[in-house]
C-alpha positions as CSV (number, residue, x, y, z in Angstrom):
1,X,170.8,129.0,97.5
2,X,168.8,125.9,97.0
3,X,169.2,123.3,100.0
4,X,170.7,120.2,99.3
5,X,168.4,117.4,99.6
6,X,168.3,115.4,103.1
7,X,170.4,112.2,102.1
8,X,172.5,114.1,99.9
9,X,173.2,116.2,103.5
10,X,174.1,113.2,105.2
11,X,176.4,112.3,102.7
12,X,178.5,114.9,102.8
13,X,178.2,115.5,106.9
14,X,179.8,111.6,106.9
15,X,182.2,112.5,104.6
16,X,183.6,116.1,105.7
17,X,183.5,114.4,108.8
18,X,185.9,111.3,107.5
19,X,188.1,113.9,105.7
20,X,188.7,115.7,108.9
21,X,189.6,112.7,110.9
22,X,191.7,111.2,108.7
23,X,193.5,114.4,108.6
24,X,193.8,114.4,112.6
25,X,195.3,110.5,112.4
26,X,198.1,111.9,110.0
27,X,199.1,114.4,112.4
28,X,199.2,111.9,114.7
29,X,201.6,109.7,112.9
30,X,198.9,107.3,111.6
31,X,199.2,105.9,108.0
32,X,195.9,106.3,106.7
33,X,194.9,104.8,103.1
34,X,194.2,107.5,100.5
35,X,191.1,105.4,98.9
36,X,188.8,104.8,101.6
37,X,187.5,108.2,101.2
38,X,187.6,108.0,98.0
39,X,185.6,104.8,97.6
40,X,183.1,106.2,100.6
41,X,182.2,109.0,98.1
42,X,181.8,106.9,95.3
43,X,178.4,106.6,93.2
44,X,178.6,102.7,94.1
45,X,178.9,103.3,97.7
46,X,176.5,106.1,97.8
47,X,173.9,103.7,95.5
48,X,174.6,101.2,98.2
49,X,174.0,103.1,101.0
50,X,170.6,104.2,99.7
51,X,169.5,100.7,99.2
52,X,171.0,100.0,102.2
53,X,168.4,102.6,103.8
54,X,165.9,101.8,101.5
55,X,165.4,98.3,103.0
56,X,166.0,99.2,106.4
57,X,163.6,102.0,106.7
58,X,160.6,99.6,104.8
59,X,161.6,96.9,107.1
60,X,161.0,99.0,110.1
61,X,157.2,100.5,108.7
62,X,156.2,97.4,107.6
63,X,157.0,95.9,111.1
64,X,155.6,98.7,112.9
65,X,152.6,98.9,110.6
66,X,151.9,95.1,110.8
67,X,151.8,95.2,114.7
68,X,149.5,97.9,114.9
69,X,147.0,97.1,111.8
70,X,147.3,93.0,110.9
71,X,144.6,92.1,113.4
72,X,141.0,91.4,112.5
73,X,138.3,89.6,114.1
74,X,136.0,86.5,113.1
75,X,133.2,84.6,114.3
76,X,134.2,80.9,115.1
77,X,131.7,79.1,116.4
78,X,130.1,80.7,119.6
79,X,133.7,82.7,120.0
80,X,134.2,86.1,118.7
81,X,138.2,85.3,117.5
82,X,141.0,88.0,117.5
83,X,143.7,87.0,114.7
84,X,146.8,88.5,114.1
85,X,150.1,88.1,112.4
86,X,153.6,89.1,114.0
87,X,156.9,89.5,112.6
88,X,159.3,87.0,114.0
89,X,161.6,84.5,113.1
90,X,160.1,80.9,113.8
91,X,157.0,81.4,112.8
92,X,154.5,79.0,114.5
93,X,150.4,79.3,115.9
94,X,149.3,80.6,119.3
95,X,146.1,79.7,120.4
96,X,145.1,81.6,123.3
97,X,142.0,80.8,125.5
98,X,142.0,83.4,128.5
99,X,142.1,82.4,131.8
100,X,142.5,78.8,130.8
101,X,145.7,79.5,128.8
102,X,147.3,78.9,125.8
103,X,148.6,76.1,123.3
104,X,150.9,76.8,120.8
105,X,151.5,74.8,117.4
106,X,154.6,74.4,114.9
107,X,152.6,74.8,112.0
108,X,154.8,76.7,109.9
109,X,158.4,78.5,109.2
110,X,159.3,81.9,108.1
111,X,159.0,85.4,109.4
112,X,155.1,85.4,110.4
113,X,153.8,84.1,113.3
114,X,149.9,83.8,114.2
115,X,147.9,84.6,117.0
116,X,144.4,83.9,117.3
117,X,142.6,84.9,120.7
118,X,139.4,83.3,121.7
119,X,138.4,86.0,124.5
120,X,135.1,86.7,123.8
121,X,132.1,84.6,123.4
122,X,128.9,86.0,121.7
123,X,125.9,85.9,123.9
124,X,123.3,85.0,121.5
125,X,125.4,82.5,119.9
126,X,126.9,81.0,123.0
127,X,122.7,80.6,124.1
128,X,122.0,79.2,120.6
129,X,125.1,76.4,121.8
130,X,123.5,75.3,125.1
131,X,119.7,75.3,124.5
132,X,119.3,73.7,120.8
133,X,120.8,70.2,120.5
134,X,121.9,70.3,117.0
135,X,124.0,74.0,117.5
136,X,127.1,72.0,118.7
137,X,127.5,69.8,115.5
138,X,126.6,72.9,113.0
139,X,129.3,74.9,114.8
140,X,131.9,71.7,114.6
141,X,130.7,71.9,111.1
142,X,131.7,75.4,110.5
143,X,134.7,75.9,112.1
144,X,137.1,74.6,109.6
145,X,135.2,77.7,107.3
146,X,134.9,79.9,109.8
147,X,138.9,79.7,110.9
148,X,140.1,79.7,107.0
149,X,137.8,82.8,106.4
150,X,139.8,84.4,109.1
151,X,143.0,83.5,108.1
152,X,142.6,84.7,104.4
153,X,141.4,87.9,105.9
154,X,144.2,88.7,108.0
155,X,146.7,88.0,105.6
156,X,145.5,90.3,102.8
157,X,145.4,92.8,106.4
158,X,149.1,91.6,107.1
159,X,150.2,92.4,103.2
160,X,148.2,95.7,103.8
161,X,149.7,97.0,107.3
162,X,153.4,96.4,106.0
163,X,152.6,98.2,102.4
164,X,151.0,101.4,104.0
165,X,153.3,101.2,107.3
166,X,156.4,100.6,104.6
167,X,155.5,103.8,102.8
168,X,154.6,106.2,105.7
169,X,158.7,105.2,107.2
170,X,160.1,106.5,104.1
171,X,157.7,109.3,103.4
172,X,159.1,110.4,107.2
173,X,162.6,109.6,106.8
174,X,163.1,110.7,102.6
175,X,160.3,112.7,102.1
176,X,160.5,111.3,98.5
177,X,157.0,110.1,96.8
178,X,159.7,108.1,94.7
179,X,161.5,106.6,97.7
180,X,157.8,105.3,99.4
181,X,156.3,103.8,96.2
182,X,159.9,101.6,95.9
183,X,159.2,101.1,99.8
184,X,155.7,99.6,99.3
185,X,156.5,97.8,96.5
186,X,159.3,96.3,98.7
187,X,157.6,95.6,101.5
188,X,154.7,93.7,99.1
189,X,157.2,91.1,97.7
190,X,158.7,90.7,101.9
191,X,155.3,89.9,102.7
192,X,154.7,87.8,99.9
193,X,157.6,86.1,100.5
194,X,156.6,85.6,104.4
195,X,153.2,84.2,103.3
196,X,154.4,82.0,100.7
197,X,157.0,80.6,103.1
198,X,154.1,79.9,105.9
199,X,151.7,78.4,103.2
200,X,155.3,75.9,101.6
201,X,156.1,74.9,105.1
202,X,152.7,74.2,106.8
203,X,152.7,70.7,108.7
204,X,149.2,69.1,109.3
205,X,150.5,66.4,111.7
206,X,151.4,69.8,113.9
207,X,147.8,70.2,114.6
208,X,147.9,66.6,116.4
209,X,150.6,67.8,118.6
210,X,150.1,70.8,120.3
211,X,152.1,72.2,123.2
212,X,149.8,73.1,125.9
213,X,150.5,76.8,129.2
214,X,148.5,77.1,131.6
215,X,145.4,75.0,133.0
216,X,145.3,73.7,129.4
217,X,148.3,72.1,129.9
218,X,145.8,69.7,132.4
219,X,143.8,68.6,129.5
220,X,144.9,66.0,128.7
221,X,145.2,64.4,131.8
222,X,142.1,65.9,133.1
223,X,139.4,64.5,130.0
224,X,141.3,61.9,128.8
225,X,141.8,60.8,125.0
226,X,140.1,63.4,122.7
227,X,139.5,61.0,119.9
228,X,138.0,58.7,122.6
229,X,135.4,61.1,123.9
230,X,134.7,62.4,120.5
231,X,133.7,58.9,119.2
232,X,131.4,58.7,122.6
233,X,129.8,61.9,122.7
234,X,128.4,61.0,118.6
235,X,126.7,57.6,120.4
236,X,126.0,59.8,123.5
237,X,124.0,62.7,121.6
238,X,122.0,60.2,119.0
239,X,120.5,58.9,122.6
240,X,119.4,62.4,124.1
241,X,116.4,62.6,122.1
242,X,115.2,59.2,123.7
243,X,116.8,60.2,126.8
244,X,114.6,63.4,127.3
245,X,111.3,62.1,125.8
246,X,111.5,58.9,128.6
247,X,112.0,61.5,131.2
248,X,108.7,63.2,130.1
249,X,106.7,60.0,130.8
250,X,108.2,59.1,134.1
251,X,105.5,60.9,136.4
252,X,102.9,57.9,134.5
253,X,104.8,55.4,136.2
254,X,103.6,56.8,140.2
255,X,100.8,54.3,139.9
256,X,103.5,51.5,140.6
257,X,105.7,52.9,142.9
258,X,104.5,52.9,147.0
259,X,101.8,54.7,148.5
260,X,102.6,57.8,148.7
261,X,99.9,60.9,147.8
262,X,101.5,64.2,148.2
263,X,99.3,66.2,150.2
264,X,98.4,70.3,148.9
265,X,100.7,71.7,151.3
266,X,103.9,69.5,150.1
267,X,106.5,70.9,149.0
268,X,108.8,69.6,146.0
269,X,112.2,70.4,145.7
270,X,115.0,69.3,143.0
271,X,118.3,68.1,143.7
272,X,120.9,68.5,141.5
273,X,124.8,68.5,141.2
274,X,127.9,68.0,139.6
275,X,126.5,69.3,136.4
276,X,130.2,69.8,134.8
277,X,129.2,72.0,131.7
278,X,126.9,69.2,130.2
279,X,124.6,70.8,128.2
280,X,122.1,67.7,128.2
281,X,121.5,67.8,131.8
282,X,119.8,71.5,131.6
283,X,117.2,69.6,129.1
284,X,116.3,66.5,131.8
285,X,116.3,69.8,134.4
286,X,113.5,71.1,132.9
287,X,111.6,68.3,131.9
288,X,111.6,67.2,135.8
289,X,110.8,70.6,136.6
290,X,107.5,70.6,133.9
291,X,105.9,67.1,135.0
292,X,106.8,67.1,138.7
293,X,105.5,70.3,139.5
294,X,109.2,71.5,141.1
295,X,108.9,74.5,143.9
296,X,112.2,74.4,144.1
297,X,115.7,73.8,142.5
298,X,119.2,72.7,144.8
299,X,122.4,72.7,142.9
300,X,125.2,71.3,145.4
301,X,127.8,72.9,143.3
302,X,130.5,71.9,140.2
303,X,128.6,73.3,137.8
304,X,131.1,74.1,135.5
305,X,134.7,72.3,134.8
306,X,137.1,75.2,134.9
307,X,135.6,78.2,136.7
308,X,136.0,80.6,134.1
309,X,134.6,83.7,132.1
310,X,133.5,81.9,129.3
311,X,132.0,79.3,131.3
312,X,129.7,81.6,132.9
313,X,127.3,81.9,130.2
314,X,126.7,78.2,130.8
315,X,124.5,79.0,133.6
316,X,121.8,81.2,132.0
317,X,119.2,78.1,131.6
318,X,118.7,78.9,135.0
319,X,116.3,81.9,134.3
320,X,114.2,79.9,131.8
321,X,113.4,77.1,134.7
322,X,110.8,79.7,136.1
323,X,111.3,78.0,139.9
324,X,113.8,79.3,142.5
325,X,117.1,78.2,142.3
326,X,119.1,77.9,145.2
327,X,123.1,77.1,144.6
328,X,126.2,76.3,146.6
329,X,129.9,76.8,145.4
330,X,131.3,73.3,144.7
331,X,135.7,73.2,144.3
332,X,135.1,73.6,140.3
333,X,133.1,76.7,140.6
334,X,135.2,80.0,140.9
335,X,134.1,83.3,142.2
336,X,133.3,84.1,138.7
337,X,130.7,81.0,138.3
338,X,128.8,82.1,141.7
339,X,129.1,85.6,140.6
340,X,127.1,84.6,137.2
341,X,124.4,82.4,139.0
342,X,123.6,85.2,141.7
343,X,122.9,87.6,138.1
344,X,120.1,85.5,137.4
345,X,116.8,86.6,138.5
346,X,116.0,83.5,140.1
347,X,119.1,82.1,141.9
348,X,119.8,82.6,145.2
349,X,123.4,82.0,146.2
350,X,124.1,80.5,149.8
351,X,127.5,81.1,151.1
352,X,127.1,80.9,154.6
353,X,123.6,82.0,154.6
354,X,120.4,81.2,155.8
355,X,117.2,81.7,153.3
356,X,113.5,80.5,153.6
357,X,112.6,80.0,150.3
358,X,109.3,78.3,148.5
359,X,108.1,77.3,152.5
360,X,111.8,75.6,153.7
361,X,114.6,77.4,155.5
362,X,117.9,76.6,153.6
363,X,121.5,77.4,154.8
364,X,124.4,76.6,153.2
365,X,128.0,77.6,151.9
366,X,130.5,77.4,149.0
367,X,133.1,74.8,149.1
368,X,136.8,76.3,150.3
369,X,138.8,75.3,147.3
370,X,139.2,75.9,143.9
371,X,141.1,72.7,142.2
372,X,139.7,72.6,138.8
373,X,142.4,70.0,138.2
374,X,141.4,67.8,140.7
375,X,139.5,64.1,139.8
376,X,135.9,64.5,140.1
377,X,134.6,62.5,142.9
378,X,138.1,62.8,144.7
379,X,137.2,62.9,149.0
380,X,139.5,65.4,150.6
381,X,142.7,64.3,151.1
382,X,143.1,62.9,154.6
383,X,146.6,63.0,154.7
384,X,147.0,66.7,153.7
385,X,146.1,68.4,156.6
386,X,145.6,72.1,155.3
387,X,142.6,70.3,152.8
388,X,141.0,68.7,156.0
389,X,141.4,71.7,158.3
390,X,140.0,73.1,155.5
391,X,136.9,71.9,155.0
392,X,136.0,70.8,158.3
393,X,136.3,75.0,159.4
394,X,133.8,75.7,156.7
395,X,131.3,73.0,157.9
396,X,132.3,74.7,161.8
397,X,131.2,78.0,160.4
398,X,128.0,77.4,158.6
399,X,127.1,75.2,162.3
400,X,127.8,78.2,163.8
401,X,125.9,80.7,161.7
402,X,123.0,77.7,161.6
403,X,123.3,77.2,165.4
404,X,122.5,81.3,165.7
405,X,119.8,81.5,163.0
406,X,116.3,82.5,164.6
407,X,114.5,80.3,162.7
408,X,115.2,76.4,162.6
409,X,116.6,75.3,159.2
410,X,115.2,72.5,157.3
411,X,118.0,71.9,155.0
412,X,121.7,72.7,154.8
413,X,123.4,72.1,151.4
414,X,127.1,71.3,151.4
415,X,129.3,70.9,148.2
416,X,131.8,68.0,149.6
417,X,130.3,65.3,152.1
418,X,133.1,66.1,154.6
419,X,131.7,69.3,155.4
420,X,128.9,67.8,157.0
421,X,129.8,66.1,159.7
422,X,129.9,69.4,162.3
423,X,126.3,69.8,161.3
424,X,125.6,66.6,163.0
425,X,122.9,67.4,165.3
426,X,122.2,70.9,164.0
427,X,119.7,70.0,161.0
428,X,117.4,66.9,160.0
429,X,118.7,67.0,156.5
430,X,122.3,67.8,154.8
431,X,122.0,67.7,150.9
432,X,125.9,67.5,149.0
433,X,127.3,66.0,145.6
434,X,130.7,66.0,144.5
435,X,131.5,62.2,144.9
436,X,129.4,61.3,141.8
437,X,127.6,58.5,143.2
438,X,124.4,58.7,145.3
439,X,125.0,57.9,149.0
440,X,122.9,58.1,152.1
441,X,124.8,58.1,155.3
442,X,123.0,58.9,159.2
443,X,125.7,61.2,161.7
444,X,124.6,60.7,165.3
445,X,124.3,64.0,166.8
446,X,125.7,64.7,169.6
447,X,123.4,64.7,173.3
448,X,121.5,67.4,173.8
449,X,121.5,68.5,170.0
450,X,118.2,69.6,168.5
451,X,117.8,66.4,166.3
452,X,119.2,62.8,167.3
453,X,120.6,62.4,164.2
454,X,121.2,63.8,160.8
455,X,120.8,62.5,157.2
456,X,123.2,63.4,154.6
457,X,121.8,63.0,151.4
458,X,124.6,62.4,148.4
459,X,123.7,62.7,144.7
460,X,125.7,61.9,141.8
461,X,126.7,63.6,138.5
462,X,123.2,65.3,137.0
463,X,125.8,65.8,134.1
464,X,127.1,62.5,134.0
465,X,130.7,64.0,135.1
466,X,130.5,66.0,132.0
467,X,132.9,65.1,129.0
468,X,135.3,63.7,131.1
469,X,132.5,60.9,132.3
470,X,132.8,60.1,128.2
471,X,136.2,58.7,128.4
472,X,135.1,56.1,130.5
473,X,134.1,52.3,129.6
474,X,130.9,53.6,130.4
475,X,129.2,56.9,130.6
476,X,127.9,58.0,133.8
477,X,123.8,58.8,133.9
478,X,122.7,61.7,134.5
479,X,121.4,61.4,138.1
480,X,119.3,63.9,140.4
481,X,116.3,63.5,142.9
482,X,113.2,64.5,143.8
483,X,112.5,65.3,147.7
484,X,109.0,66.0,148.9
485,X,108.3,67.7,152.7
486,X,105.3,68.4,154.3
487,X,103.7,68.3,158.0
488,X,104.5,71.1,159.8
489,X,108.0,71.0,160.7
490,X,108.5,70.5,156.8
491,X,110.4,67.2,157.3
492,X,111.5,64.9,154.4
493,X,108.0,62.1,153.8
494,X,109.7,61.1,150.7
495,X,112.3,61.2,148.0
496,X,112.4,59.8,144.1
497,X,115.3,59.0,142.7
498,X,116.2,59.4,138.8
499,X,118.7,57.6,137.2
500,X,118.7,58.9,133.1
501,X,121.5,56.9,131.0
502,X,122.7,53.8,132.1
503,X,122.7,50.7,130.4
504,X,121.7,51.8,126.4
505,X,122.4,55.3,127.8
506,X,118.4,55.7,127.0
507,X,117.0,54.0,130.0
508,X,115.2,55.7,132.6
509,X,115.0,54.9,136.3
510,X,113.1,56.3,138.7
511,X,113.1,54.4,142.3
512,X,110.3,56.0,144.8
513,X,111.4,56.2,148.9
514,X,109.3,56.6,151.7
515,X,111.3,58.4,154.3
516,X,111.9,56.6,157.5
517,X,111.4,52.8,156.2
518,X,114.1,50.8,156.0
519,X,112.4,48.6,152.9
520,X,114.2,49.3,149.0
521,X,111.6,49.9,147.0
522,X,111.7,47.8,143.3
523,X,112.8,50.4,140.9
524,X,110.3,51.6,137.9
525,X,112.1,51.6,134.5
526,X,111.0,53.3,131.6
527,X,112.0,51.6,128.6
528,X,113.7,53.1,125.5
529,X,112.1,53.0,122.5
């Protein structure tokens, strides 16, 4: 005997089924309507019930298929992007930026909502971005193509997924090549319909007001006006050029600056810090580097903004300086920033260490926090008392681990000025940043402390505070030093100080100090041209 086909079995299951309860409820002295079986078996109801099905069953594979296949990814910029489409009902764009967080846009109504993840940056690319100084307005340029290339791409994925994920649900539930080619054809005009809704009910001015999770939602108040920096960074970059090319012709200027002739045995080292993920400041880096003959580079921390993975790539100029590099955590820098400067074959990372490096014993540590929401420049808080016990147990350790190093130190490097102040007595010199204005400050050491007193040496922003330092009246110049030591206890004979930016933001200062004098030296100016 020839089986009955499955939904014809179903059928008559449900209405053997009714029949027998119906039957039971008469028994019972129910009054049961004679037609509702009747109409159940019907060829209207039973047409119903298969469209009924029909829809249900393409709604389902077309959800399930989209979920697992409407994803595709796209090159935007230096980011490798994940996009996606979702069922739901409000529609809407997700942004996501991982660890930093999210923002999310009404861009749209109707059944298809958008994700695009930026998780993963291209190394080459992300290179191309810091080194070249036209890469960041070519990859402005070509993210309006680059995003619309994705989106056409994962719709015509979208339509795809719910078609074939439409067609597998009823081949499964109907077993009917009939059935899944009506499914398919179904689920083409839903998705249709989604798309078409997304495209009628797009909203430009939603781009200009996003809703910002996580850090993001600091962003704001963090840099400042976005239209304001933008407008800033186009009269910052024109200048770089200049900048960089001044910078090259500042060791001509020694003839006017005092005496000073560094002897063979002199050491030079670079101070840096407070870099804040401005690309520019890598390219005056290295120029210094080239014409002052640099033994050795000290970064005093906040080399990045946020601390995070994508961030990190941000510090590969360091292996193209071709001098050591010796670095300090500042309260921007994460574990995963100090993590990415010690991978560099160069670097070495001080966090509560001692190192003799290029000739000069360094020792130094990270800084305790890690508030990349916090002002630049901002002292530690000397009302809060976990921030002050805070920083003044890290500057206890490193005296400690100083105080029982077998060899004397020359120079201890501290992120925040505040940690200083146990080293008093310990060590001749104390380099830190994180205040963004150079500062030189003398703490008394206690009696019967190796040195009378100690210097604490603060430099500014070498980035200029970053793009944040943009959405001031007046950008920041990039500022960082060169110390020279000699004799044989290695002690400071004298320091230049470099001042790129300014007034034009194309002037360059440089200001030559002979340690131990108390006369201010008039400062040498290279002028833009």
């Amino acid at each position: 005997m020839r089986p009955l086909p499955r939904t014809r079995r179903i059928v008559t299951t449900g209405t053997t089924a009714l029949a027998a309860a119906t039957r039971q409820a008469r028994r019972l002295g129910y009054r049961v309507r004679d037609d509702a079986p009747r109409w159940w078996s019907s060829r209207a109801a039973r047409r119903t019930r298969s469209a009924v099905a029909l829809l249900a069953v393409t709604i389902i594979g077309a959800a399930l298929g989209t979920l697992l296949l409407a994803n595709v990814r796209q090159d935007v910029g230096p980011f490798q992007a994940d996009f996606r489409i979702t069922p739901t009902l409000h529609g809407g764009t997700e942004v996501r930026l991982p660890p930093l967080g999210s923002l999310t846009l009404r861009s749209h109504s109707g059944p298809a909502h958008l994700e695009i993840d930026l998780a993963a940056l291209d190394e080459g690319r992300t290179r191309e971005l810091v080194t070249q100084p036209n890469a960041i307005n070519r990859a402005s340029a070509d993210a309006v193509t680059d995003v619309t290339q994705g989106l056409r791409r994962v719709a015509l994925q979208f339509a795809g997924a719910a078609v074939l994920g439409a067609m597998l649900a009823a081949l499964i539930v109907f077993r009917s090549t009939r059935r899944a080619a009506a499914a398919g054809g179904l689920a083409l005009l839903l998705t249709a319909a989604s798309l078409g809704t997304a495209g009628a009910t797009f909203s430009r001015s939603a781009l200009a007001e996003p809703t910002y999770r996580g850090l993001l939602g600091n962003a704001q108040t963090v840099v400042g006006d976005a239209d304001r920096i933008a407008s800033r960074y186009g009269e910052y970059t024109a200048q770089l050029q200049k900048m960089v090319t001044n910078v090259s012709r500042l060791y001509a200027t020694i003839t006017n600056l005092p005496v000073y002739e560094p002897a063979d045995g002199t050491i030079r080292v670079l101070h840096i810090s407070d870099m804040h993920l401005n690309p520019a400041g890598w390219s005056v880096v290295r120029t210094v580097v080239e014409q002052f003959h640099i033994d050795v580079v000290v970064d005093t921390g906040d080399m990045v903004d946020w601390g995070s993975e994508p961030e990190a790539s941000f510090v590969d100029a360091i292996g193209g300086l071709g001098v050591p590099y010796v670095y300090v955590r500042g309260n921007h820098d994460s574990a995963t920033t100090q993590a990415a400067v010690a991978r560099q074959r160069n670097a070495i990372v001080l966090d509560n260490k001692v190192e003799t490096v290029a000739g000069l014993t360094f020792a130094g540590i990270g800084d305790p926090r890690f508030t990349p929401d916090k002002s630049e420049g901002e002292p530690a808080d000397p009302n809060d008392p976990y921030e002050r016990a805070g920083v003044q147990a890290v500057g206890i350790q490193l005296a400690k681990t100083i105080a029982e190093s077998p060899q004397p130190v020359n120079v201890a490097l501290v992120h925040d000025p505040a940690m200083a102040a146990p080293l008093a007595g310990l060590v001749p010199l104390v380099l830190a940043g994180h205040r963004h204005h150079r500062e030189i400050v003398t703490e008394p050491g206690p009696v019967g402390a190796p040195y009378p007193q100690t210097t604490v040496m603060i430099e500014g922003s070498t980035g200029g505070a970053g793009l944040r330092g943009l959405d001031t009246g007046t950008p920041l110049p990039l500022e960082l030093s060169v110390l020279y030591f000699g004799g044989e206890n290695r002690q400071l004979q004298a320091y230049d100080e470099i001042s790129v930016g300014g007034t034009g933001l194309s002037e360059v200062q440089l200001e030559r100090h002979l340690a131990g004098t108390d006369t201010e030296p008039e400062p040498t100016t290279t002028p833009t041209r």
